[in-house]
FIKOLZA-1660 file (N, C-alpha, C; in steps of 0.1 Angstrom, whole numbers, plus 5000, padded with zeros to 4 digits):
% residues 122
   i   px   py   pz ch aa at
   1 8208 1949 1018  A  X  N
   1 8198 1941 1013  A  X CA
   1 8188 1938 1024  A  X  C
   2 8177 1945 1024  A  X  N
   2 8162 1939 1034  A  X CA
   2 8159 1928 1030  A  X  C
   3 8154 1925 1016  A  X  N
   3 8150 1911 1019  A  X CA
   3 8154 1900 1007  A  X  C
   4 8150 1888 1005  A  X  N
   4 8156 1877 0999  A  X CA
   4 8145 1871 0989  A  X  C
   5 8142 1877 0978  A  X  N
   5 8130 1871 0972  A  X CA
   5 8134 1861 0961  A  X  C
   6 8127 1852 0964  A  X  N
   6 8131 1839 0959  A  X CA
   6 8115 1833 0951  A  X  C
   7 8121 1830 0937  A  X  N
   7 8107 1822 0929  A  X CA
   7 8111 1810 0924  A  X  C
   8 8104 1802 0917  A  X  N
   8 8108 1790 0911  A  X CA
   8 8103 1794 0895  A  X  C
   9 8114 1792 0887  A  X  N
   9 8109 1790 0872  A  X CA
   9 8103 1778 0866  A  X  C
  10 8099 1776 0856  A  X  N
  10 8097 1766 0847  A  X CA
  10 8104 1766 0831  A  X  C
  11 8109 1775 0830  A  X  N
  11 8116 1778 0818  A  X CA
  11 8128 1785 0818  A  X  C
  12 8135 1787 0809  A  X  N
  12 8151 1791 0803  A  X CA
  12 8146 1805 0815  A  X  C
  13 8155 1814 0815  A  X  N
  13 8154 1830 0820  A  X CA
  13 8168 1833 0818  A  X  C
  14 8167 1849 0818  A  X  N
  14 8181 1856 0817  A  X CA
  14 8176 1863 0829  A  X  C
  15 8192 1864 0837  A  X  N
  15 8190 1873 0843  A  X CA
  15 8199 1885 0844  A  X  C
  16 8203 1890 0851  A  X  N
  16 8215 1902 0856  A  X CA
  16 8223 1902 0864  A  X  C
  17 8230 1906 0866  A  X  N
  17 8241 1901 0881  A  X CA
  17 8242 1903 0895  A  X  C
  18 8227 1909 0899  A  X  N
  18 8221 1908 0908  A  X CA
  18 8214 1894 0915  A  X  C
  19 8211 1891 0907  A  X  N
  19 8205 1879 0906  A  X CA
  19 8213 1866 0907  A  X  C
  20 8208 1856 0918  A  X  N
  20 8214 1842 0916  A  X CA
  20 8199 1835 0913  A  X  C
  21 8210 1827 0906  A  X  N
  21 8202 1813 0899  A  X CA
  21 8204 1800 0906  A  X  C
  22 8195 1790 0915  A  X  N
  22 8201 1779 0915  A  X CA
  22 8194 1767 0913  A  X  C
  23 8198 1759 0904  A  X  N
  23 8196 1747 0897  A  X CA
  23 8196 1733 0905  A  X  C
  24 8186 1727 0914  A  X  N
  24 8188 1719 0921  A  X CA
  24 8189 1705 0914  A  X  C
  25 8194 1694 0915  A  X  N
  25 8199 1679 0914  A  X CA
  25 8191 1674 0916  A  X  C
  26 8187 1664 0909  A  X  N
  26 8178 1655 0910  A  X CA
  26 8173 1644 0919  A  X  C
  27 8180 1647 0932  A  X  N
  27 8173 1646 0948  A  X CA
  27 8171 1656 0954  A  X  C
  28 8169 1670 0949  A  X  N
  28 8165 1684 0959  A  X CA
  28 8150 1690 0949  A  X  C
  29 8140 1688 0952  A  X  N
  29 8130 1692 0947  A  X CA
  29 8130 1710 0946  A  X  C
  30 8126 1714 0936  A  X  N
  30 8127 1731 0938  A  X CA
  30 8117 1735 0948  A  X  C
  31 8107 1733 0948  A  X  N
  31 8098 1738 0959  A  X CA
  31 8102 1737 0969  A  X  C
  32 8112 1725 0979  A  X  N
  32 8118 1726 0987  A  X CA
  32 8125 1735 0991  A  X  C
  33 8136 1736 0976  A  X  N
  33 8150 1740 0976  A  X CA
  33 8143 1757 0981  A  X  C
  34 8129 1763 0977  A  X  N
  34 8124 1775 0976  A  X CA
  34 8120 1780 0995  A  X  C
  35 8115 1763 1003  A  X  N
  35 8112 1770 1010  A  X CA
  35 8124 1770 1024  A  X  C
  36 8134 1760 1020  A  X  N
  36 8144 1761 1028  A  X CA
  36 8151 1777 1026  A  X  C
  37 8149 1782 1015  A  X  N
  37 8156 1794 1011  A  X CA
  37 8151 1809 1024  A  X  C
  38 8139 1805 1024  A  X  N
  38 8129 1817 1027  A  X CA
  38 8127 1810 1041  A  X  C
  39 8131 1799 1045  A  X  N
  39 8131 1797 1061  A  X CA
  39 8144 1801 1069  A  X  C
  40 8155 1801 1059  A  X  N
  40 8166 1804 1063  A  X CA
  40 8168 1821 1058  A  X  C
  41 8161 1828 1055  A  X  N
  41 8165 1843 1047  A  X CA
  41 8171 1852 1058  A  X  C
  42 8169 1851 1071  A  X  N
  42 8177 1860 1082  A  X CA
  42 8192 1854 1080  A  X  C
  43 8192 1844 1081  A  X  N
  43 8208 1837 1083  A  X CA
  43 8213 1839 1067  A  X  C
  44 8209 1837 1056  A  X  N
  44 8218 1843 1043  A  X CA
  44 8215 1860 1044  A  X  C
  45 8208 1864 1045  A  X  N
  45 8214 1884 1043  A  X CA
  45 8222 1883 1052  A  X  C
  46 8224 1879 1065  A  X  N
  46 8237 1882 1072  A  X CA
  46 8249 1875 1059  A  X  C
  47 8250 1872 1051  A  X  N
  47 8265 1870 1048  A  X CA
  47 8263 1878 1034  A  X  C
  48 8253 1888 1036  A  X  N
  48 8256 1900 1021  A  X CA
  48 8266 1909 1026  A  X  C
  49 8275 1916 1017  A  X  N
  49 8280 1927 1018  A  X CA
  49 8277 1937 1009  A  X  C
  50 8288 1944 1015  A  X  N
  50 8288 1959 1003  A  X CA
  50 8292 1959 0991  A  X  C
  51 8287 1955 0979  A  X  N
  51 8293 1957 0969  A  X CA
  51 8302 1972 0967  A  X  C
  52 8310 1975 0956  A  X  N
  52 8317 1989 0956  A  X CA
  52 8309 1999 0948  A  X  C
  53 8297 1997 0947  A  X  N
  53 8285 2009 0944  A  X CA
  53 8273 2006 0954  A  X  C
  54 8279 2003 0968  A  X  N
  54 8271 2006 0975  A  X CA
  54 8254 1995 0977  A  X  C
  55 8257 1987 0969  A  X  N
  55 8247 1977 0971  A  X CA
  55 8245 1969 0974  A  X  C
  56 8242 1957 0983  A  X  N
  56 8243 1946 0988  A  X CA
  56 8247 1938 0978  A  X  C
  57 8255 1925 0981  A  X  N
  57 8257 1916 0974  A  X CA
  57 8260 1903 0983  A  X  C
  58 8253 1895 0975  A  X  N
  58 8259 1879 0983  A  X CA
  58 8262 1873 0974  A  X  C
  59 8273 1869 0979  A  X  N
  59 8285 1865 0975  A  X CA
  59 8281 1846 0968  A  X  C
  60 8284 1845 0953  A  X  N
  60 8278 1831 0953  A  X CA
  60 8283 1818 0962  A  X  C
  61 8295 1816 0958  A  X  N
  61 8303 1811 0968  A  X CA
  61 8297 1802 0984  A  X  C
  62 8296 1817 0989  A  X  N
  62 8288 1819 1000  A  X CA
  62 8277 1813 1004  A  X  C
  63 8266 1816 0990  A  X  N
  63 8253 1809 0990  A  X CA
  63 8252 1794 0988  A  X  C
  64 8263 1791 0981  A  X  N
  64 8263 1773 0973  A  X CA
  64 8269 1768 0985  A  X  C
  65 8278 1773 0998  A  X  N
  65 8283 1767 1006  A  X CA
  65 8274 1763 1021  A  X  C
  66 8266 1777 1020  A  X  N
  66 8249 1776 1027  A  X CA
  66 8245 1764 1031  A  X  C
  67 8250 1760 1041  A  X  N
  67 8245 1742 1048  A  X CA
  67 8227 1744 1051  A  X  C
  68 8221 1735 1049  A  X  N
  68 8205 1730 1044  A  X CA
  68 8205 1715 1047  A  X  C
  69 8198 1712 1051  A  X  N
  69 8188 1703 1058  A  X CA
  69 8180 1692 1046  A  X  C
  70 8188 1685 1039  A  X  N
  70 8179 1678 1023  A  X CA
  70 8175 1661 1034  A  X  C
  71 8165 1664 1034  A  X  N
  71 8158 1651 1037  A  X CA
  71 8157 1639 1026  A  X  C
  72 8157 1626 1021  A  X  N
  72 8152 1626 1011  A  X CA
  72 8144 1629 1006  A  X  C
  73 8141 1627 0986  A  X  N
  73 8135 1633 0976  A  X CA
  73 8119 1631 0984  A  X  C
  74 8114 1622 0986  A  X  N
  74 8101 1616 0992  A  X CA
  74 8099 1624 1003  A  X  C
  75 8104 1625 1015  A  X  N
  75 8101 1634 1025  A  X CA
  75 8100 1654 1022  A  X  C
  76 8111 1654 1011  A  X  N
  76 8109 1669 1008  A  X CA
  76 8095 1670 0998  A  X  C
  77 8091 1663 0990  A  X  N
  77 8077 1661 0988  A  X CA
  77 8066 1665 0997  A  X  C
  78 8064 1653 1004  A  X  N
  78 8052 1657 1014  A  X CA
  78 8057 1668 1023  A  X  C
  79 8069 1674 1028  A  X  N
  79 8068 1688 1037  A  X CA
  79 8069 1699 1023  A  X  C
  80 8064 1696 1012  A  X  N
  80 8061 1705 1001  A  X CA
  80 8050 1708 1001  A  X  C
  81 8042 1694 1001  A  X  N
  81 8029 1693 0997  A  X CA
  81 8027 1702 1012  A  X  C
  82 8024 1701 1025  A  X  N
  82 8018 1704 1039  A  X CA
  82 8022 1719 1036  A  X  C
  83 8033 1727 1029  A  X  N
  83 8034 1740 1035  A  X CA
  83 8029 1750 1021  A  X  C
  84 8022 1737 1011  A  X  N
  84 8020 1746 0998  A  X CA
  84 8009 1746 0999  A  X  C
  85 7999 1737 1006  A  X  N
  85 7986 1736 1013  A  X CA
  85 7982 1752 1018  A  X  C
  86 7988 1750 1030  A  X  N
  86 7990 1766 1043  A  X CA
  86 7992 1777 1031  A  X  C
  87 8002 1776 1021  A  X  N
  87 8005 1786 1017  A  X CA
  87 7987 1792 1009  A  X  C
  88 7983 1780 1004  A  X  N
  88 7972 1787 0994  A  X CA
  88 7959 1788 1005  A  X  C
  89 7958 1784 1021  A  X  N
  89 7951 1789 1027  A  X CA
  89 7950 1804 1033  A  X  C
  90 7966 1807 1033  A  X  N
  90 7967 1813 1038  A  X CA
  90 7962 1826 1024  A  X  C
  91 7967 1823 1013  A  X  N
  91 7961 1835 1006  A  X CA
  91 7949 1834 1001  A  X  C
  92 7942 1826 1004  A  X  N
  92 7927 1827 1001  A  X CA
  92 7920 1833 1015  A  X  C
  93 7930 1831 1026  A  X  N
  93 7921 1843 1032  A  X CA
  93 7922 1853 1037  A  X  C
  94 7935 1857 1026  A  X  N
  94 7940 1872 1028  A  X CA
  94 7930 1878 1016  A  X  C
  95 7928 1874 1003  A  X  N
  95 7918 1873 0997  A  X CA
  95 7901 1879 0998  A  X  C
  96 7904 1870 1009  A  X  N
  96 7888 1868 1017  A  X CA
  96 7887 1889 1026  A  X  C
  97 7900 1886 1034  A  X  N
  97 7900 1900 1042  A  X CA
  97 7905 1909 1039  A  X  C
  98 7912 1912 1025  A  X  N
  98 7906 1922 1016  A  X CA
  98 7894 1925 1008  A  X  C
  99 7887 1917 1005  A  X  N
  99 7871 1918 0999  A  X CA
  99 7865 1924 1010  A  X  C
 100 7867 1917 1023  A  X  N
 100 7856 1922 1030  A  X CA
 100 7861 1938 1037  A  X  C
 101 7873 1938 1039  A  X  N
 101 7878 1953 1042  A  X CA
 101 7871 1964 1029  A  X  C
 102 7872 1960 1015  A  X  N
 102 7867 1968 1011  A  X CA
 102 7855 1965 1008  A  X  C
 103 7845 1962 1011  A  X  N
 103 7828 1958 1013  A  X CA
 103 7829 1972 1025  A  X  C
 104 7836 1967 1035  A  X  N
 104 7835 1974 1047  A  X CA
 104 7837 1993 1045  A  X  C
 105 7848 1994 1034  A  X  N
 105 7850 2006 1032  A  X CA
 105 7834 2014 1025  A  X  C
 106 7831 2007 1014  A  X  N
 106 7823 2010 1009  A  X CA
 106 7807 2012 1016  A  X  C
 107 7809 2001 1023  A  X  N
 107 7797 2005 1030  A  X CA
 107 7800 2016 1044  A  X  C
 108 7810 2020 1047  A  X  N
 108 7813 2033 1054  A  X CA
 108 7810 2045 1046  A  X  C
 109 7817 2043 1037  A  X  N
 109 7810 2057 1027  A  X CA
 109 7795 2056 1025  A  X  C
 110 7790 2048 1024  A  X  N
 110 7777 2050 1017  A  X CA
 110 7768 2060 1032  A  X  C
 111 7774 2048 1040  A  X  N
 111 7764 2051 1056  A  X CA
 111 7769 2062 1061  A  X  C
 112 7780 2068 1061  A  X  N
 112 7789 2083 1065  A  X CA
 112 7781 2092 1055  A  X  C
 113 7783 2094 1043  A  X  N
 113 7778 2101 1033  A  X CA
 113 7762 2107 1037  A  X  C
 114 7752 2094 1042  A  X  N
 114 7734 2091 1041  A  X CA
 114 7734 2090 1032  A  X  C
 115 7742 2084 1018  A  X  N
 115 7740 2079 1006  A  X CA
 115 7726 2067 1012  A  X  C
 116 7732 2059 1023  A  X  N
 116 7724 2046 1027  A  X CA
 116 7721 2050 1045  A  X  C
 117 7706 2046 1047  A  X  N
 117 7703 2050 1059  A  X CA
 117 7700 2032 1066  A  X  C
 118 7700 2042 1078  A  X  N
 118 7701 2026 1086  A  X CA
 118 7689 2029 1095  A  X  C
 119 7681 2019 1097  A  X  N
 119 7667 2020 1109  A  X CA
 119 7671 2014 1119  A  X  C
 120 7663 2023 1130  A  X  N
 120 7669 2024 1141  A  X CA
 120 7661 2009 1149  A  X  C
 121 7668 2005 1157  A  X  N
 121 7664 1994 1162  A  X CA
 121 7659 2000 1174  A  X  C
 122 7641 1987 1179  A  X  N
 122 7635 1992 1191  A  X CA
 122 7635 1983 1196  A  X  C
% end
């Protein structure tokens, strides 16, 4: 297993047996429970193994026993709010440096091509 992708639902889901589900208690906020998951993802793949067709598996057991850091409900709040902040800056300006990589592409073509000419500065 390379990596540990982790989402939050809002509704019922089915899954497959690949998949774990977990259902946090009413002092573990999910968005927390989401980013403790993905701050700790090097230390849970180390405790995947081989399943007997050859595909990783982690073991549930394993994962429900996963020692975590639960501050109270109120403090896992605000370090939700501070990294859900970051998170939507940070994709607005990945956003941003994809538009402009391809502005940039486009205007390489045009000016490589002499679709578009450039004057020469004196």
């Amino acid at each position: 297993m390379k990596d540990l992708p982790v989402c939050i639902t809002d509704r019922e889901m089915a899954f497959n047996q690949d998949v774990k589900a977990l259902v946090p208690n009413v002092n573990v906020d999910a968005s927390f429970l989401a980013y403790q998951l993905l701050a700790n993802k090097r230390e849970i793949l180390n405790l995947v193994d081989t399943a007997g067709h050859g595909t990783g598996r982690l073991d549930t057991d394993l994962l429900k026993a996963y020692p975590m850091v639960l501050p109270p409900l109120a403090e896992q709040l605000g370090i939700v709010s501070v990294l859900s902040t970051w998170d939507h800056a940070i994709f607005i300006t990945e956003r941003l440096l994809a538009n402009t990589r391809a502005e940039k592409n486009g205007l390489m073509a045009q000016l490589l091509s002499g679709k578009r000419r450039v004057r020469p500065r004196h």
